[in-house]
N, C-alpha and C positions, 0 to 999 in steps of 0.2 A: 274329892280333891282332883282338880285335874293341873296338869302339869304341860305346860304350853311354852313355846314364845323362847326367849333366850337363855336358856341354863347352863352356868358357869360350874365346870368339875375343876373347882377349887385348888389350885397348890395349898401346898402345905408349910408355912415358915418355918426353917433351923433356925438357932441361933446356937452355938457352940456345942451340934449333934442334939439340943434337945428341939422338941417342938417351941416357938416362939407364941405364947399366946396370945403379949400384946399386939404385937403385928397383923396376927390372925384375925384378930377381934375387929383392927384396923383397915382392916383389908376387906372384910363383909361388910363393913359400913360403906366403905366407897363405892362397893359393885350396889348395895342396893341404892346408893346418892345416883349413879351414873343411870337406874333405872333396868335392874337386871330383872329378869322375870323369876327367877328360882335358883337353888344353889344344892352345889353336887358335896359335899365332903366326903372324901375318904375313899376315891374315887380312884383309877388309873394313874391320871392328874396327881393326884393329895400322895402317890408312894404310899397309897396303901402295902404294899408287897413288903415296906421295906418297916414300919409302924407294927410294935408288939398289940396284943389284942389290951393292954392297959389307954397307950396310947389310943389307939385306934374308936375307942368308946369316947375319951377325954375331946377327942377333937370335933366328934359328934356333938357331944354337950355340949362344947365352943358355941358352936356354930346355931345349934339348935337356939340356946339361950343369946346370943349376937341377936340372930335375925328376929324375934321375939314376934313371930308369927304375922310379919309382914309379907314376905314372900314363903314358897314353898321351901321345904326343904329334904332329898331326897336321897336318901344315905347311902352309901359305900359298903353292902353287908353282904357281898356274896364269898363264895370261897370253891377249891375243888373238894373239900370236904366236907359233905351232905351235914354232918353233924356239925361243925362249926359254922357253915353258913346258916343253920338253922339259929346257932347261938347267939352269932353276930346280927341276925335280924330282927331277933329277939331283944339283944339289947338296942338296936336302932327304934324299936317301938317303945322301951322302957324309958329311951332319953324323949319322947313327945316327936322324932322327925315322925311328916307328912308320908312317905312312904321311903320304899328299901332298892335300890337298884342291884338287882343279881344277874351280876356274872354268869354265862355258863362255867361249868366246868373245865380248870383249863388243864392242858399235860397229861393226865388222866384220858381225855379223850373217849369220854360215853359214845356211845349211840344214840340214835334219838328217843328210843325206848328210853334209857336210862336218863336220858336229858329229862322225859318228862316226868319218867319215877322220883329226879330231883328236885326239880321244883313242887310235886306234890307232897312231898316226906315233909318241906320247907311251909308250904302253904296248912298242912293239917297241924302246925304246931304252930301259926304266928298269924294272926289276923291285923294284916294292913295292906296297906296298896304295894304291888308289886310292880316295877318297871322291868322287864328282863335284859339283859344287854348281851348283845351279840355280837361279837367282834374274832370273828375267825382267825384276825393277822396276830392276836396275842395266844389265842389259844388252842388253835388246830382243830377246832369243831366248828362247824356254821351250823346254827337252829336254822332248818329249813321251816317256810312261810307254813308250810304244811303240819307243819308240828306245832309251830305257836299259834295254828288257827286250833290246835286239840289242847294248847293251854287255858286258851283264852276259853275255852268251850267245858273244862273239867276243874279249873281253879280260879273261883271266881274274885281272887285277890291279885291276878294279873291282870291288869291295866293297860298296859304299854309295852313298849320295845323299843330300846335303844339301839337302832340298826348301822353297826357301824362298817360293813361291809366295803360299802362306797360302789355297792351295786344297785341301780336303780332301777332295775330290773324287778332284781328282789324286793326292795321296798317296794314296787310297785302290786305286787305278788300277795306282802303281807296284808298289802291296804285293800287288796281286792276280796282276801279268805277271810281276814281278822272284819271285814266292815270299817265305819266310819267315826262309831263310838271307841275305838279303839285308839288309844292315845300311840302315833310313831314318831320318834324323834331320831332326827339325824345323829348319828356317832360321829359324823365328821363336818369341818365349818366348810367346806368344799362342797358340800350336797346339800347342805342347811335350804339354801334357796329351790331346789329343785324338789328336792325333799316335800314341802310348802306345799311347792305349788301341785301338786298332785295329789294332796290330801293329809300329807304329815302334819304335826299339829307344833316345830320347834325342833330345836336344836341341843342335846349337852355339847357344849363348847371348850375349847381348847383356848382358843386367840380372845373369847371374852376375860379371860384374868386379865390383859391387859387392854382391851377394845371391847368395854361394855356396853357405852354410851351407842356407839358403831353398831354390834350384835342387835342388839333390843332394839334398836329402830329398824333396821332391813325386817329383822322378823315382825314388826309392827306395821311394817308399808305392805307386807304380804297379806298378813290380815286385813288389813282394809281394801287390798286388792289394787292399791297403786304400786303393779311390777314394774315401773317405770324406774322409780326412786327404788326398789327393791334391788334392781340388778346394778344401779347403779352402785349401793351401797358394796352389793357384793363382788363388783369389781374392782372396787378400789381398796375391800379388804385383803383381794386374791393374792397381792404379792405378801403378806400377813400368813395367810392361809399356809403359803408354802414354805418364809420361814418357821416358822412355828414345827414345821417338821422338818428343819434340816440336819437334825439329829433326833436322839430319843426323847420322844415329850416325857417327862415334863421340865428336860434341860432348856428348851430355847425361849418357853415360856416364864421360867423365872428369870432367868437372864435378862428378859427383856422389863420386866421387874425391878430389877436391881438398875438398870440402864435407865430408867425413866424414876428413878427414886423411891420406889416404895419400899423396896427393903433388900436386905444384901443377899444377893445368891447363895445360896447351902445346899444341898443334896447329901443323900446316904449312900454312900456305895450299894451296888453298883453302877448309879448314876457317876459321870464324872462331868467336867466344864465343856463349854465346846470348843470343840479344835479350832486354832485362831482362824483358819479361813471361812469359817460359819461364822463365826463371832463377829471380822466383818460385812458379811453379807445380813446376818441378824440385825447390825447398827444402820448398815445403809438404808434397808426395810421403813426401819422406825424412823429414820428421820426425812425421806420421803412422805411415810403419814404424819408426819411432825407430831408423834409421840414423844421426841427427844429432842 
């Protein structure tokens, strides 16, 4: 299975504190109509954090059974404790997703020793593809290049890395130790293009819940190698790029959701709305890309 090209880390619809599944169901059909390459559930994006493990399984099958093996589908099953990420990816392989995207450790704060006792405890009990994700801003640990060149070499259910660093440095690091078979995907839609072009193989996306069509094509003009239309796509997402973070994702991204009609803003605490002066610079955003 390889997992390439534009992948959308999903929100997750509320409707009165519960999960919304019509919406849900609604909402994977549009991204795959707009031409998404792959879809993330249960994700950073999806309030994994804030979703019991009943839910957290339910919105996998959603999705799983939604996209009915059109596109990949790469689940949300990591955790800081070795035994429940094992659980949770566990059940990411019993629902049929394409492979499992894991978190390192967050708060907890391993070493890299124990980084890779983690994923090996995870790998000798679950046979599927593993994406690992790495994003030091949420968790106070970075997987150095050097350690996911001894993942990729001792567990051979990792696949990939979601490097969300926003260092391309690093990426550069990983593409160089990991090789070419190694699936890297940008953590951030800011380095999606650069990422690319150096050898990365796509993007998990923030701005594609709302800009699929947009995503999927820049990372489709890379692949063919027309950076011409590639940079252009990705400058005229960049004012996109930085609302989408001008609060805690995954506030400005539903927002901008509900703003463009697809369905009404909801969050769990402790997410809360954005402060009116993002809210309108979010609106202005959108309707320059005449989203809205």
């Amino acid at each position: 299975m390889e997992f390439r090209g534009a992948i959308t880390a999903l929100v997750t619809p509320f409707r009165n504190g519960e999960v919304d599944e019509e919406a849900y169901r609604a909402f994977i059909e549009w991204q795959i109509e707009q031409g998404i390459h792959g879809l993330v559930p249960c994700g950073t994006t999806g309030e994994s954090a804030t979703l019991s493990h009943d839910e957290h399984k339910r919105v996998i099958r959603i999705c799983v059974d939604q996209v009915k093996g059109r596109v990949p589908v790469l689940a949300g099953a990591g955790s800081n404790n070795t035994r429940e990420a094992i659980e949770l990816t566990q059940d990411a392989k019993d629902a049929k997703a394409d492979g499992a995207l894991l978190i390192t450790p967050y708060y907890n704060k391993p070493t890299q020793a124990g980084l890779v006792a983690h994923f090996k405890a995870i790998g000798e009990r679950v046979d599927m593809p593993f994406i690992v994700y790495n994003v030091p801003g949420r968790t106070a640990v970075n997987l150095l290049p050097e350690t996911l060149a001894i993942l990729k070499k001792e567990i051979r259910q990792v696949v990939g890395v979601k490097e969300a660093t926003g260092d391309l440095n690093q990426v550069s690091r990983v593409l160089e130790f990991c090789g070419e078979d190694f699936m890297v995907l940008s953590g951030d839609d800011f380095t999606a293009l650069p990422t690319m072009a150096i050898g990365g193989r796509g993007v998990i996306s923030v701005v594609s819940n709302f800009m699929p069509h947009q995503m999927s094509a820049m990372c489709e003009a890379v692949a063919a190698g027309d950076l011409t239309k590639a940079k252009a796509l990705h400058y005229a997402m960049s004012p996109l790029f930085r609302a989408a973070f001008l609060e805690t994702n995954p506030v400005p991204a539903k927002m901008a959701l509900d703003l463009m009609g697809r369905f009404p803003f909801e969050t769990r605490l402790p997410m809360v709305p954005l402060q009116p002066q993002n809210l309108e610079k979010l609106k202005a955003a959108l309707t320059e890309a005449k989203l809205v």
